[in-house]
MARDREN-635384 format. One record per residue: residue number from 1; residue in one letter; z, x, y of N, C-alpha, C in turn. Coordinates in steps of 0.1 Angstrom, whole numbers. Layout:
% residues N
[pt NUM; "A"; [Z; X; Y]; [Z; X; Y]; [Z; X; Y]]
...
END
This chain:
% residues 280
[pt 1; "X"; [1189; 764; 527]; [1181; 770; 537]; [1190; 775; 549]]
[pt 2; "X"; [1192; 788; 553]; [1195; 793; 568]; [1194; 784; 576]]
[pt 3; "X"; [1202; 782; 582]; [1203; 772; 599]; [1196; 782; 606]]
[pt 4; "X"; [1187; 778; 615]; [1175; 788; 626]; [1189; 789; 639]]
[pt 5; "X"; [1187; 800; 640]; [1197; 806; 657]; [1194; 792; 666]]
[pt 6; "X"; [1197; 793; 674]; [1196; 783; 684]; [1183; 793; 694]]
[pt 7; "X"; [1175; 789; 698]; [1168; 793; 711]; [1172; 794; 724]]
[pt 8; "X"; [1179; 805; 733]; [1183; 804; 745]; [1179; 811; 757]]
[pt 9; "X"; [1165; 817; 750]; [1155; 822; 757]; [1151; 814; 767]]
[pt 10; "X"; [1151; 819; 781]; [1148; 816; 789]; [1134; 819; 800]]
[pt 11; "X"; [1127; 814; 808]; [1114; 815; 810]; [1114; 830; 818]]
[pt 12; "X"; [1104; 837; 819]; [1102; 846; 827]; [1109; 845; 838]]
[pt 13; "X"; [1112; 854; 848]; [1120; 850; 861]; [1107; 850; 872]]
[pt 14; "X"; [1105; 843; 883]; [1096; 842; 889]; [1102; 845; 902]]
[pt 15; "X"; [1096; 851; 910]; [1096; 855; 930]; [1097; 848; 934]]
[pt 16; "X"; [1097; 830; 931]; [1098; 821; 940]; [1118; 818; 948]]
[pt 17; "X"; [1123; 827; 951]; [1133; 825; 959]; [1138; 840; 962]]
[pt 18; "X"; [1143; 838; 977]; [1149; 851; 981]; [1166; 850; 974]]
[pt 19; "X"; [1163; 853; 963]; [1182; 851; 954]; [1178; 867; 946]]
[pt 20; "X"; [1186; 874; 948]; [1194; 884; 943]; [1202; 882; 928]]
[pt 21; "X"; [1197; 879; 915]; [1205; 871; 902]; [1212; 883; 900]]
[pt 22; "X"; [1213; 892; 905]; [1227; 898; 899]; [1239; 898; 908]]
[pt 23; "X"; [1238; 893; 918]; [1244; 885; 929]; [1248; 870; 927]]
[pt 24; "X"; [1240; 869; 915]; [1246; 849; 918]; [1256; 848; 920]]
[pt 25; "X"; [1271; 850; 919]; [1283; 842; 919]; [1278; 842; 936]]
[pt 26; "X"; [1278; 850; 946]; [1274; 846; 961]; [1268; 839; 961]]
[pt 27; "X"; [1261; 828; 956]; [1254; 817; 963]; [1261; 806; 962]]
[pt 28; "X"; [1275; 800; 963]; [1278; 793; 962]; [1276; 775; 966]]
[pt 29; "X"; [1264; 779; 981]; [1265; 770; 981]; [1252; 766; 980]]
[pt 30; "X"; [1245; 771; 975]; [1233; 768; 965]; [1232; 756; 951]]
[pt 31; "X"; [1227; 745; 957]; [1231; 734; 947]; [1224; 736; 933]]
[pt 32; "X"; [1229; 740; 920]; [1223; 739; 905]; [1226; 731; 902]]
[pt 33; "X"; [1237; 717; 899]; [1236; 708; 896]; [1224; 694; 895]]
[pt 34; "X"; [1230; 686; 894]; [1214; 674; 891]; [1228; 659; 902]]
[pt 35; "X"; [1235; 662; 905]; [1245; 652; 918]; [1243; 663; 928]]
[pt 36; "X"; [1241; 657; 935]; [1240; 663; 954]; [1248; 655; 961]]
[pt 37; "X"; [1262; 662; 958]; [1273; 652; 973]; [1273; 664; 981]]
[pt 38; "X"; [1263; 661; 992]; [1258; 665; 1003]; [1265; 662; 1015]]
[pt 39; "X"; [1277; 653; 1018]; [1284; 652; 1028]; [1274; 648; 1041]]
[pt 40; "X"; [1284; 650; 1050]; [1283; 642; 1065]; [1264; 651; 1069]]
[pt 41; "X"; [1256; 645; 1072]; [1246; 652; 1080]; [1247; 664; 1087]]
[pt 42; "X"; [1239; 675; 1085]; [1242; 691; 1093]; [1238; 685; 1107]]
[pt 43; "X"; [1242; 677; 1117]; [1234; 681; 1130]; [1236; 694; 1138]]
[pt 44; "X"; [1234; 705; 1137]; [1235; 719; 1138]; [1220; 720; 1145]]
[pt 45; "X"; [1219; 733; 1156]; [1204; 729; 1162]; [1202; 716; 1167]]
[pt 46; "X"; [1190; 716; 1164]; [1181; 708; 1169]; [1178; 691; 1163]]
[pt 47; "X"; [1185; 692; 1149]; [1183; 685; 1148]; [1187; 668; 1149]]
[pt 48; "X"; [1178; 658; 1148]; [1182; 649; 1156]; [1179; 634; 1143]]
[pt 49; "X"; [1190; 625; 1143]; [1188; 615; 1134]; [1188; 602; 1144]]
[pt 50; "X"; [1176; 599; 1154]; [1172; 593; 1159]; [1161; 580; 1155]]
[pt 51; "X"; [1155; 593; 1144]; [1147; 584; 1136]; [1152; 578; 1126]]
[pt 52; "X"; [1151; 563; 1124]; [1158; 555; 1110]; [1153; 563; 1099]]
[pt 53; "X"; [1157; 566; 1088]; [1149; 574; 1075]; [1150; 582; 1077]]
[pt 54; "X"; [1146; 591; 1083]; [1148; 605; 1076]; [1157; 615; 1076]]
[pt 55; "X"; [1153; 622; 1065]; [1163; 632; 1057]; [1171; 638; 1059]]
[pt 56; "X"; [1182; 641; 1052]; [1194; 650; 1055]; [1186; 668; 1058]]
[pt 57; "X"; [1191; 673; 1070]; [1185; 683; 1069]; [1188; 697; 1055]]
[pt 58; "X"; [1198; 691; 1048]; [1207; 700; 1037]; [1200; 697; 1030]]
[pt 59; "X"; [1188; 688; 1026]; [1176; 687; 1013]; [1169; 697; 1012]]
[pt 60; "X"; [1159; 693; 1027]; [1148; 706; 1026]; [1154; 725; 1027]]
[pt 61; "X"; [1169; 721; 1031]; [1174; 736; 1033]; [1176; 740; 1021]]
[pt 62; "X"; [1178; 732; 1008]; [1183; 731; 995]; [1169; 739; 987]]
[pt 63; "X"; [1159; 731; 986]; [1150; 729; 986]; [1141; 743; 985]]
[pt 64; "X"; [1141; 747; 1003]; [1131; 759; 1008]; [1139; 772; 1004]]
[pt 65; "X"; [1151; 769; 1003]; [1159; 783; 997]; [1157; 785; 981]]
[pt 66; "X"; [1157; 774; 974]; [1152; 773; 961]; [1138; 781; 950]]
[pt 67; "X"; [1135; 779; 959]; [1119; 778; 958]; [1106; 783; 965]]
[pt 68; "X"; [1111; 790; 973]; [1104; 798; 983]; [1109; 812; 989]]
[pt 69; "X"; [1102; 823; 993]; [1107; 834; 999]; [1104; 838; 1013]]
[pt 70; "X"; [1110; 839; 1017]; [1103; 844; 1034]; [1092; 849; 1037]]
[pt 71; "X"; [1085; 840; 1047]; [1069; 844; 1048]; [1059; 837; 1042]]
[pt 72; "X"; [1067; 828; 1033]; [1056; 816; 1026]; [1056; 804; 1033]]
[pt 73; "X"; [1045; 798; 1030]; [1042; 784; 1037]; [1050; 770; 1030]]
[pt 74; "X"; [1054; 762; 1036]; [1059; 747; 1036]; [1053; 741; 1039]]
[pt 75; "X"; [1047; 730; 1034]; [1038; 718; 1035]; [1046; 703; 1036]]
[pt 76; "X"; [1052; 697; 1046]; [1057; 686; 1045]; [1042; 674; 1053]]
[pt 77; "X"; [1041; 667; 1044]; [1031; 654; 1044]; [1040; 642; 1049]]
[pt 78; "X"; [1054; 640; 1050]; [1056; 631; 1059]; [1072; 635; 1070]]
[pt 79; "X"; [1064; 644; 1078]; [1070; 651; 1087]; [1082; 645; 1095]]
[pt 80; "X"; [1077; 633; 1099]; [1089; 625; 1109]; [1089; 635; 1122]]
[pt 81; "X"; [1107; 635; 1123]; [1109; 640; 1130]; [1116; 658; 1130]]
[pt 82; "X"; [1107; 663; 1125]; [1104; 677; 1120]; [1118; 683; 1115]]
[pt 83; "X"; [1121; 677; 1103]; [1134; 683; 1098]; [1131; 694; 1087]]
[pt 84; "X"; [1121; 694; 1081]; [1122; 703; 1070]; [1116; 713; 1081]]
[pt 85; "X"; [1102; 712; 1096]; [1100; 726; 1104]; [1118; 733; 1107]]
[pt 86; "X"; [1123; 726; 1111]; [1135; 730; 1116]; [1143; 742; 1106]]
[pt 87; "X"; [1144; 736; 1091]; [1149; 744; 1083]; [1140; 757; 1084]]
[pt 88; "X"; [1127; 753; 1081]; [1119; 763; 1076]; [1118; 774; 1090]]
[pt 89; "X"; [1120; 772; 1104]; [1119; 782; 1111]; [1134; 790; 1112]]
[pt 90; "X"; [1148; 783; 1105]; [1159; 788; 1107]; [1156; 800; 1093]]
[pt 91; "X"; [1148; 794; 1081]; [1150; 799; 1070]; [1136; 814; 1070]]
[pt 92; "X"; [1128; 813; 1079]; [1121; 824; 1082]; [1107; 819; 1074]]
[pt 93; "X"; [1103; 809; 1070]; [1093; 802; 1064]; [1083; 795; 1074]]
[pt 94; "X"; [1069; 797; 1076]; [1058; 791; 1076]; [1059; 777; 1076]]
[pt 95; "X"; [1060; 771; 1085]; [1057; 753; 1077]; [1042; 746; 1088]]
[pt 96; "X"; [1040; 736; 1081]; [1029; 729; 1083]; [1034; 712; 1081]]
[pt 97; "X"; [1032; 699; 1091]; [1037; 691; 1091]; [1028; 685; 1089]]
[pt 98; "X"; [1028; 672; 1086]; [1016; 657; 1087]; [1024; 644; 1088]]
[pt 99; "X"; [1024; 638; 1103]; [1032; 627; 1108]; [1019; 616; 1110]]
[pt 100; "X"; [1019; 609; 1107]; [1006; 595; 1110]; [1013; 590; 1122]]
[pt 101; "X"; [1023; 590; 1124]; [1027; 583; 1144]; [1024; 592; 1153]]
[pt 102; "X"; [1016; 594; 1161]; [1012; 603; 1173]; [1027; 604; 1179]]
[pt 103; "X"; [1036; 598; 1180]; [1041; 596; 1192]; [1060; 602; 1183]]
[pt 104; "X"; [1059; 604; 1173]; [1072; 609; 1162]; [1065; 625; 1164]]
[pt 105; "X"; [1050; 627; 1158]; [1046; 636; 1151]; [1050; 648; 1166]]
[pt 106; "X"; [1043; 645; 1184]; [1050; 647; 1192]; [1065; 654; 1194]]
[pt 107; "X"; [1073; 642; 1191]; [1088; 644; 1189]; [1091; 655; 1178]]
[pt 108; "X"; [1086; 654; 1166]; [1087; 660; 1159]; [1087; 677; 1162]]
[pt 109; "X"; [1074; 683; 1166]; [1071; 692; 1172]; [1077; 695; 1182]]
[pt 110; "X"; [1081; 688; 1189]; [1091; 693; 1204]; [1107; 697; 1195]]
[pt 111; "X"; [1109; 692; 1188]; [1124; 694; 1183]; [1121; 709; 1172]]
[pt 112; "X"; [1107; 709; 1164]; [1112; 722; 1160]; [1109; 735; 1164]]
[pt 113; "X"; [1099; 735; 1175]; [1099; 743; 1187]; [1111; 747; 1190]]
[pt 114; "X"; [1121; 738; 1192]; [1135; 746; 1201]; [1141; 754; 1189]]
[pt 115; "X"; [1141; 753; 1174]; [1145; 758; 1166]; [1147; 772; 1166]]
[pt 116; "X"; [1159; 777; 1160]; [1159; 791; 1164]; [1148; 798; 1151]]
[pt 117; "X"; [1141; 809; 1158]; [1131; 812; 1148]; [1133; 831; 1155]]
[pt 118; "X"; [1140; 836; 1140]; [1142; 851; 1146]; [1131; 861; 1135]]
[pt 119; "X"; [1121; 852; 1126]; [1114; 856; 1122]; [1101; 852; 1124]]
[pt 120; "X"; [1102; 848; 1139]; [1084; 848; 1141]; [1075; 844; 1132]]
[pt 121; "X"; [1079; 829; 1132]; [1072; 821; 1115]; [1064; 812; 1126]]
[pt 122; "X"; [1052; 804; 1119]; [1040; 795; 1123]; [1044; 781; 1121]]
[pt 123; "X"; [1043; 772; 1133]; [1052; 757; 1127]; [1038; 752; 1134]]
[pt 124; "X"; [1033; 742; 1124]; [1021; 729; 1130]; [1024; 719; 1128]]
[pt 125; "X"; [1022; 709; 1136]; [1021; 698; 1136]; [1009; 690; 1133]]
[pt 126; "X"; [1001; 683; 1126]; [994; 679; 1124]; [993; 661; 1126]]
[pt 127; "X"; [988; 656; 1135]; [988; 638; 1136]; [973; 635; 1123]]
[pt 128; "X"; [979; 629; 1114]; [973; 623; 1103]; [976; 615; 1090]]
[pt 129; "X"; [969; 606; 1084]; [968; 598; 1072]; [972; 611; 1054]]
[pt 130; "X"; [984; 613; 1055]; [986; 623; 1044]; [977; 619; 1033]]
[pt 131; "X"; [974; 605; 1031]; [962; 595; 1016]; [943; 601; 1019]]
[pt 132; "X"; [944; 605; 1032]; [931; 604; 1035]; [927; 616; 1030]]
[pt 133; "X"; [912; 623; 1025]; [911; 630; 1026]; [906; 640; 1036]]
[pt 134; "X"; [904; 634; 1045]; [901; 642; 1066]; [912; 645; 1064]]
[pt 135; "X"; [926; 645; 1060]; [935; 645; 1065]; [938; 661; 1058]]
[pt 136; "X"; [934; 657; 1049]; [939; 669; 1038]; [927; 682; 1036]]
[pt 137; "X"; [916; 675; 1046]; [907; 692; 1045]; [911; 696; 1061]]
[pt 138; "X"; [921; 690; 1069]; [925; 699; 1077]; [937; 705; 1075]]
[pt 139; "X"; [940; 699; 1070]; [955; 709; 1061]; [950; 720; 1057]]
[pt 140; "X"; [942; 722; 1050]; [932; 733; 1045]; [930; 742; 1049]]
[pt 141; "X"; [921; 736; 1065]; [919; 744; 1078]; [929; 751; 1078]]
[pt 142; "X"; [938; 749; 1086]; [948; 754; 1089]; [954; 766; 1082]]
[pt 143; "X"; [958; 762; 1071]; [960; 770; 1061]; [951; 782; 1064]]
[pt 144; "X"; [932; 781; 1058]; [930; 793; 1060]; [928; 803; 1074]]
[pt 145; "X"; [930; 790; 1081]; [932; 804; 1096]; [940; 812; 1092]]
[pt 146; "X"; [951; 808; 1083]; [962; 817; 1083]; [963; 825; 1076]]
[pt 147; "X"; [953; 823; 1066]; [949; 837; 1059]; [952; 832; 1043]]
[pt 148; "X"; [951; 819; 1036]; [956; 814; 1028]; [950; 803; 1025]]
[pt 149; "X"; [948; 796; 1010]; [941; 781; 1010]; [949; 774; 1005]]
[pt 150; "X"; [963; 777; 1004]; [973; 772; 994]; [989; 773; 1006]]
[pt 151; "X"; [996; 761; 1001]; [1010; 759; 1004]; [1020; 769; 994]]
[pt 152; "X"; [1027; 776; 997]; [1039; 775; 989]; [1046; 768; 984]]
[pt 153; "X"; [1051; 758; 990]; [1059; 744; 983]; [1056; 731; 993]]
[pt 154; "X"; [1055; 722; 985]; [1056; 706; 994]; [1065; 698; 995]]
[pt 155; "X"; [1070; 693; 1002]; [1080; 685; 1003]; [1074; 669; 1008]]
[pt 156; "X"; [1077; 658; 1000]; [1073; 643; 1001]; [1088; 638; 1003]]
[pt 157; "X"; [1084; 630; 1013]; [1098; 622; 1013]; [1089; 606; 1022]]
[pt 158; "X"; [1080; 599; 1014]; [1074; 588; 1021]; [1084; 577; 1021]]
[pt 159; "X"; [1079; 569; 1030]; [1089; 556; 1030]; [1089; 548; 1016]]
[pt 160; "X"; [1098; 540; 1015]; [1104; 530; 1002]; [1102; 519; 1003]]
[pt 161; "X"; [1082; 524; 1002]; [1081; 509; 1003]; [1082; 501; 1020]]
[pt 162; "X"; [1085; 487; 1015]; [1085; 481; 1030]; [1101; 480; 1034]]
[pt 163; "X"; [1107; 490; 1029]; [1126; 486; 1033]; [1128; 491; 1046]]
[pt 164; "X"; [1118; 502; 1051]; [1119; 501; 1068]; [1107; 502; 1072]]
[pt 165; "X"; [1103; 493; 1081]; [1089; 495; 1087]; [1090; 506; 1098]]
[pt 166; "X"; [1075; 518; 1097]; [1078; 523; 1101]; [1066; 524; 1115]]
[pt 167; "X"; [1060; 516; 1115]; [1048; 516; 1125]; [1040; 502; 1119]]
[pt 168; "X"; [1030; 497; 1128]; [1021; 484; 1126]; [1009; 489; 1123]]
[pt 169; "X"; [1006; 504; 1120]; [996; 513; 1120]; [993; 506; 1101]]
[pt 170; "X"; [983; 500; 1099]; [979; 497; 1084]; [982; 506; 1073]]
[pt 171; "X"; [976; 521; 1078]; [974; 531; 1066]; [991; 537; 1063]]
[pt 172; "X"; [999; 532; 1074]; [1014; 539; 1069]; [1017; 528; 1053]]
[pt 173; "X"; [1022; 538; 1046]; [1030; 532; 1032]; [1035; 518; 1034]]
[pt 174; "X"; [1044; 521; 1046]; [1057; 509; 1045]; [1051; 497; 1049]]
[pt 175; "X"; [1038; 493; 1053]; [1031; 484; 1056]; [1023; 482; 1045]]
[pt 176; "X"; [1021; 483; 1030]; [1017; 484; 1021]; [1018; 466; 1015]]
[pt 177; "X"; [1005; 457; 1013]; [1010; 449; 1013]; [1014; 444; 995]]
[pt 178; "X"; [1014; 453; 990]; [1021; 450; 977]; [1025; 462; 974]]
[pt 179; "X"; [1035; 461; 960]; [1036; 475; 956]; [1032; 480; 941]]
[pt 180; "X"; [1019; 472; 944]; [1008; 481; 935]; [999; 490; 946]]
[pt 181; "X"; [996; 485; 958]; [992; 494; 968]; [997; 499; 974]]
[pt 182; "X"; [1011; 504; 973]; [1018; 518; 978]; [1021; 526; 967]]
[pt 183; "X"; [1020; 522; 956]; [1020; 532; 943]; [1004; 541; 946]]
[pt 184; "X"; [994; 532; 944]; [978; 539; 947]; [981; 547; 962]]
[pt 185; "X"; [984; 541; 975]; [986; 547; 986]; [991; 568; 982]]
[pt 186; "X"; [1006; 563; 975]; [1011; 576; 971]; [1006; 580; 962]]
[pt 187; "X"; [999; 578; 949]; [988; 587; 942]; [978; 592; 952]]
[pt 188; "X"; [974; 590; 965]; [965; 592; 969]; [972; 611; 975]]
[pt 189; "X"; [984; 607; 984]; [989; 618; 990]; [994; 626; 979]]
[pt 190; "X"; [999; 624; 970]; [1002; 632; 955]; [990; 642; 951]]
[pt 191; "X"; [976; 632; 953]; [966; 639; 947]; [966; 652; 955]]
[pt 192; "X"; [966; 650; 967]; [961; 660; 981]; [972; 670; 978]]
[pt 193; "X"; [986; 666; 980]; [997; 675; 977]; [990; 684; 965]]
[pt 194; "X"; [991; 680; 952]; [983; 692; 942]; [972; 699; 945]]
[pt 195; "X"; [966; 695; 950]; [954; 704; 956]; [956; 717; 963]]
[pt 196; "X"; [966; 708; 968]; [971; 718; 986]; [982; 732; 982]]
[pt 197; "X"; [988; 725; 968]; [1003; 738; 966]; [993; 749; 952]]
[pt 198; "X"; [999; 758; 955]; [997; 769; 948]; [1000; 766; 933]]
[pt 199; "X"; [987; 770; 924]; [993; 770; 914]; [1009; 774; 905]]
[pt 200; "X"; [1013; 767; 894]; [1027; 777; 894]; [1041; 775; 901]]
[pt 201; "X"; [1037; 768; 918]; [1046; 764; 929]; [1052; 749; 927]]
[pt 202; "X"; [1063; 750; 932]; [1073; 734; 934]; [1070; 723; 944]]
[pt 203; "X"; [1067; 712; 943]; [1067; 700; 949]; [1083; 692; 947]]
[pt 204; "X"; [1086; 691; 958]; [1098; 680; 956]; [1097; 667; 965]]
[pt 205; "X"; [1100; 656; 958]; [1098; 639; 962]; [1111; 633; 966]]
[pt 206; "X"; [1114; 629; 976]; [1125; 622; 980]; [1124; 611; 980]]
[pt 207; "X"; [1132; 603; 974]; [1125; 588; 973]; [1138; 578; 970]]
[pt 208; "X"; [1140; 569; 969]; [1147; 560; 963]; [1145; 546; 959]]
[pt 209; "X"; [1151; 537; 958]; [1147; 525; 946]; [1148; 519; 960]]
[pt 210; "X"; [1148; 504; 952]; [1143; 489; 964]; [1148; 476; 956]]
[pt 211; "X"; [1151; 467; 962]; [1157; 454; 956]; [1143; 442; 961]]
[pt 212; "X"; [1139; 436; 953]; [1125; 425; 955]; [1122; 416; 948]]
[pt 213; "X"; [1128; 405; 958]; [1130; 390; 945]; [1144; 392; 938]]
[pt 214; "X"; [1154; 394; 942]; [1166; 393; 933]; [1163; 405; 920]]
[pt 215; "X"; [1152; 413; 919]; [1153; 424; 913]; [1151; 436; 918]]
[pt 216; "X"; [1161; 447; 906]; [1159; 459; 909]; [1147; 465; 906]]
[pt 217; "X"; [1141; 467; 919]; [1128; 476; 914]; [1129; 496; 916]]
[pt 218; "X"; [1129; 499; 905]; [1130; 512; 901]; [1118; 521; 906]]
[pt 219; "X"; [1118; 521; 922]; [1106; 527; 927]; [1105; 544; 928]]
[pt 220; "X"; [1115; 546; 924]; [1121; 562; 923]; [1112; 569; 914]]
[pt 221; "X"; [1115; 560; 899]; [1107; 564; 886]; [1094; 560; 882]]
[pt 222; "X"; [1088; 552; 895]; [1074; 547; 891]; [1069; 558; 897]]
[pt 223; "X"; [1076; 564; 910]; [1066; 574; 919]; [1066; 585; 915]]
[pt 224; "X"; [1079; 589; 901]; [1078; 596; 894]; [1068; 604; 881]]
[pt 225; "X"; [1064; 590; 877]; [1056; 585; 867]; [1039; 587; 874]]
[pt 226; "X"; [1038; 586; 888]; [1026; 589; 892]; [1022; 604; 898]]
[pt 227; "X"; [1030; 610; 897]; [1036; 624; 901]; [1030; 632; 885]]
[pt 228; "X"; [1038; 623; 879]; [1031; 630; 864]; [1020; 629; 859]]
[pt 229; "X"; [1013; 615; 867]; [999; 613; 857]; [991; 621; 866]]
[pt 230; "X"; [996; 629; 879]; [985; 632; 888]; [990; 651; 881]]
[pt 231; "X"; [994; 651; 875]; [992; 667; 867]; [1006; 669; 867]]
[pt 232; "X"; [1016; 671; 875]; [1027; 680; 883]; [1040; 676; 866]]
[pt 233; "X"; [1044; 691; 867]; [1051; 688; 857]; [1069; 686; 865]]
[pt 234; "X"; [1073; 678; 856]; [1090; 673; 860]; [1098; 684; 856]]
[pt 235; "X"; [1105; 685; 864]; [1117; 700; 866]; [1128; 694; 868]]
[pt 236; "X"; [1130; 684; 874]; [1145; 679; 875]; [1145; 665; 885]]
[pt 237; "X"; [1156; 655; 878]; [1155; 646; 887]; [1169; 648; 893]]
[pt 238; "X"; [1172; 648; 905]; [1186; 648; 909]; [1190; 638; 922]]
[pt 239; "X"; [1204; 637; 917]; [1208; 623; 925]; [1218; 624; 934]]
[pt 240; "X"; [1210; 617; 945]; [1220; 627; 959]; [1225; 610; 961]]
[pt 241; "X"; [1242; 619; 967]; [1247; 610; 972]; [1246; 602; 986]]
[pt 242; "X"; [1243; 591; 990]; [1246; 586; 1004]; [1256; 584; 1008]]
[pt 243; "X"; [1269; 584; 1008]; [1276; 577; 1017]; [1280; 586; 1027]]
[pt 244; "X"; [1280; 600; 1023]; [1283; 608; 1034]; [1273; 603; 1042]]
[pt 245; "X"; [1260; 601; 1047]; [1252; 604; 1056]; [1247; 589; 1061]]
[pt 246; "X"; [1252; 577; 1059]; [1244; 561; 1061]; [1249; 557; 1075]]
[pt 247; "X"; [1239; 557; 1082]; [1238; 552; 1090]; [1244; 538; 1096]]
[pt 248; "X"; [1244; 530; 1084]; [1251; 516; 1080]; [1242; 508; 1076]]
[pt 249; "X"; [1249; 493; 1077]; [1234; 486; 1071]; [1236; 478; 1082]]
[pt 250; "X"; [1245; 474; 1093]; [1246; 467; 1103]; [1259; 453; 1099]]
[pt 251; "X"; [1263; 456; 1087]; [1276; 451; 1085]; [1286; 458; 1079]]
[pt 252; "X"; [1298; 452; 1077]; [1305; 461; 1074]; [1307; 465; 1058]]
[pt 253; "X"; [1318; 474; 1053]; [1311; 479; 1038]; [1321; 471; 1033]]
[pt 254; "X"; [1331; 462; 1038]; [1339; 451; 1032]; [1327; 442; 1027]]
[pt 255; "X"; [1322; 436; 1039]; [1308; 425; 1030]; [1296; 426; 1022]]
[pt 256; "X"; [1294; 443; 1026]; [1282; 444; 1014]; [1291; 440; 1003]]
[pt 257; "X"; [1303; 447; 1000]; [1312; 445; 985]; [1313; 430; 982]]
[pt 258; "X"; [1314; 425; 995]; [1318; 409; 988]; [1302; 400; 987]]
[pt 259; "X"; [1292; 406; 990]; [1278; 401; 990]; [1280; 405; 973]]
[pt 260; "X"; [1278; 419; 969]; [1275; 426; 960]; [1279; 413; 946]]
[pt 261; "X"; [1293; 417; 950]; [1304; 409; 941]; [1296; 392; 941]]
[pt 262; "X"; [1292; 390; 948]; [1287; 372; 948]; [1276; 373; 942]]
[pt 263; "X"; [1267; 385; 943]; [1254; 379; 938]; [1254; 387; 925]]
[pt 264; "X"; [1264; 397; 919]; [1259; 402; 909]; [1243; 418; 910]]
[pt 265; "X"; [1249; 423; 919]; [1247; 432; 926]; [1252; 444; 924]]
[pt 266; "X"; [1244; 456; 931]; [1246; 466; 932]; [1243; 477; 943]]
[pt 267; "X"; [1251; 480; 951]; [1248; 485; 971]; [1246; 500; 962]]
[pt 268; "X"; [1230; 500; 970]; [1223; 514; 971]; [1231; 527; 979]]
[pt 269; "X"; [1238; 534; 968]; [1245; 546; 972]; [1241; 559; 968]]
[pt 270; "X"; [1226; 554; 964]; [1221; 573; 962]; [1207; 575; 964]]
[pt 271; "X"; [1201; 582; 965]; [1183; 582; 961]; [1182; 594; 950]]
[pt 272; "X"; [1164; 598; 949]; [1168; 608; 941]; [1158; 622; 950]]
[pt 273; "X"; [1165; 630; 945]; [1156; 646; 950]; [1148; 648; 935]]
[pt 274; "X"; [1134; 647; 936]; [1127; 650; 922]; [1118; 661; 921]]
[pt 275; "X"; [1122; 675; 916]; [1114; 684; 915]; [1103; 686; 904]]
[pt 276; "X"; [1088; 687; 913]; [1079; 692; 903]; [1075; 708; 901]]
[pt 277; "X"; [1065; 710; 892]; [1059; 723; 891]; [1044; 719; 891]]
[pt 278; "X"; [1035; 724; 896]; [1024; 730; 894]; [1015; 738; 884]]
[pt 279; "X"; [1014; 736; 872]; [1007; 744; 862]; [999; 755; 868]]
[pt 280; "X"; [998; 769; 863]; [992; 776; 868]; [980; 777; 857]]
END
């Protein structure tokens, strides 16, 4: 029997990025790999790593150039301290925020305000429970003031679990008192996120694992796994480096190694960036 050709057909090309493909060798610094050595933090602007956790601003810039074109809307559900508004008003994008701390979500908003915005894009802030669904028929709102019932892309980056508390507020994740109820918590915001993005459109989950009871708990791939059972199809899991960007752990990296080394261990040096799609 003939050996069948190989298949290297490729899917339709889609609008979702302002990239020029007969130009690709110029995008150099456009990440296609599935490792993200992302280096030292961009503090460039406005942005500010005051708050413990959150994101390198080079994810969501990664991310909204990816997967989005100018003039479309961003949906981040756990806003912080407005790092993905920040990209999204440098990158000429619409964004929409949802922080559950009054008092971050504030901060948040004040910092992407000063953002330079030379395309007269829409930045909200929204104080709310991203699991609830009040939370998520004002997302809505919003949206259609704007002329629209749908996100262009979402971005999740919830806390890991209880590895940093982020408030005494009950409904936040990291106060989750097990982690069967922050898995349901985040199916909850997962659900709302699919509702909320355009069919066809990209969701990306920032997340990483957790150490509990002397075990590795693989919370990256469970949030993964609930990402899938809530419809969203998997596009890529990719693994970003930390050491450019850690804060520390409040010792030195001599003794994590000699902790590591004693207990038969392993020091958390990456999370992952996990892209989904939206069935149309």
């Amino acid at each position: 029997m003939q050996e069948q050709p190989a298949d290297w057909s490729l899917p339709p090309p889609t609008p979702d990025a302002d990239l020029d493909l007969s130009r690709w060798r110029e995008y150099e610094d456009i990440i296609t790999d599935s490792l993200w050595l992302l280096g030292a933090r961009d503090r460039s602007g406005p942005h500010s790593a005051e708050y413990h956790g959150n994101f390198v601003p080079q994810i969501p810039n990664q991310i909204v150039r990816r997967f989005t074109t100018r003039g479309e809307t961003v949906l981040d559900l756990f806003s912080g301290m407005g790092t993905t508004l920040i990209e999204c008003r440098r990158l000429g994008r619409h964004s929409l925020g949802v922080e559950l701390n009054p008092v971050v979500a504030e901060r948040g908003r004040e910092l992407a305000n000063r953002a330079e915005d030379s395309h007269a894009v829409r930045t909200s802030v929204l104080v709310g429970d991203s699991s609830s669904v009040e939370t998520a028929q004002q997302v809505r709102a919003v949206l259609e003031q704007h002329g629209d019932s749908y996100a262009d892309c979402v971005l999740l980056h919830p806390p890991y679990h209880d590895i940093i508390r982020f408030s005494m507020d009950p409904r936040d994740l990291s106060n989750s008192v097990s982690h069967e109820e922050f898995l349901e918590g985040l199916r909850r915001v997962v659900r709302h996120a699919g509702d909320l993005l355009r069919p066809g459109r990209h969701l990306a989950l920032v997340i990483g694992d957790r150490y509990a009871g002397g075990e590795w708990v693989p919370l990256g791939f469970e949030c993964m796994r609930v990402c899938r059972e809530e419809g969203l199809v998997l596009k890529a899991i990719n693994v970003k480096d930390m050491q450019g960007n850690e804060r520390g752990k409040g010792k030195s990296n001599n003794l994590w190694r000699y902790r590591a080394l004693k207990s038969g261990t392993y020091i958390f040096k990456h999370e992952y960036v996990m892209v989904f799609r939206k069935p149309r």
